[in-house]
C-alpha positions in Angstrom: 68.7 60.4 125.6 70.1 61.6 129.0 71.0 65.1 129.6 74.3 66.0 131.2 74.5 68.8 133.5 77.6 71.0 133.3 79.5 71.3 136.3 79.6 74.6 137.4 83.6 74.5 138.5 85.5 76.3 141.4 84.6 80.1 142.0 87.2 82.2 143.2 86.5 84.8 146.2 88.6 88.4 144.9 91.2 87.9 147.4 91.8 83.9 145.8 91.8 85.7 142.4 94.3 88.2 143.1 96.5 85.9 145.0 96.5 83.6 141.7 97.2 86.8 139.6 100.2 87.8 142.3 101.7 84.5 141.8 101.7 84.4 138.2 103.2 87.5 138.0 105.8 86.2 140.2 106.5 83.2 138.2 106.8 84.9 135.0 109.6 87.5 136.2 111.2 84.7 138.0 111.2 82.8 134.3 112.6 85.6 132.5 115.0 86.3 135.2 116.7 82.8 134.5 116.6 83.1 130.6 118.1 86.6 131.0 120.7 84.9 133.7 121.3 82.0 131.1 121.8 84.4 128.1 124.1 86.3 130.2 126.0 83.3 131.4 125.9 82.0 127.5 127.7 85.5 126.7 130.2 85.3 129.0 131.3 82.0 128.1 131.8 82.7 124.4 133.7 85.5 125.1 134.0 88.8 122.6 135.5 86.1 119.8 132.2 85.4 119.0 131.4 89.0 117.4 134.7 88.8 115.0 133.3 87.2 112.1 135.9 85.9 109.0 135.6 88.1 105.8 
């Protein structure tokens, strides 16, 4: 039976960590920025018509 040893991984220094942290931040409010763009976009395209429903 061998035993494995676990590899420790990567440690981040504070500044690395915040930098990562900054950047995902970024990403996300740059994502919702396009799905609120594409909603608006969607919107605009359909026009008011699509509020008036048939009785």
């Amino acid at each position: 039976m061998t035993i494995h040893n676990k590899p420790e991984g990567v440690r981040l220094t504070p500044e690395q960590e915040k930098s990562r942290r900054q950047r995902n931040v970024a990403i996300g409010v740059a994502i919702a920025l396009f799905v609120a763009l594409v909603y608006v976009v969607t919107i605009a395209k359909l026009g008011p018509a699509v509020l008036v429903r048939p009785l």
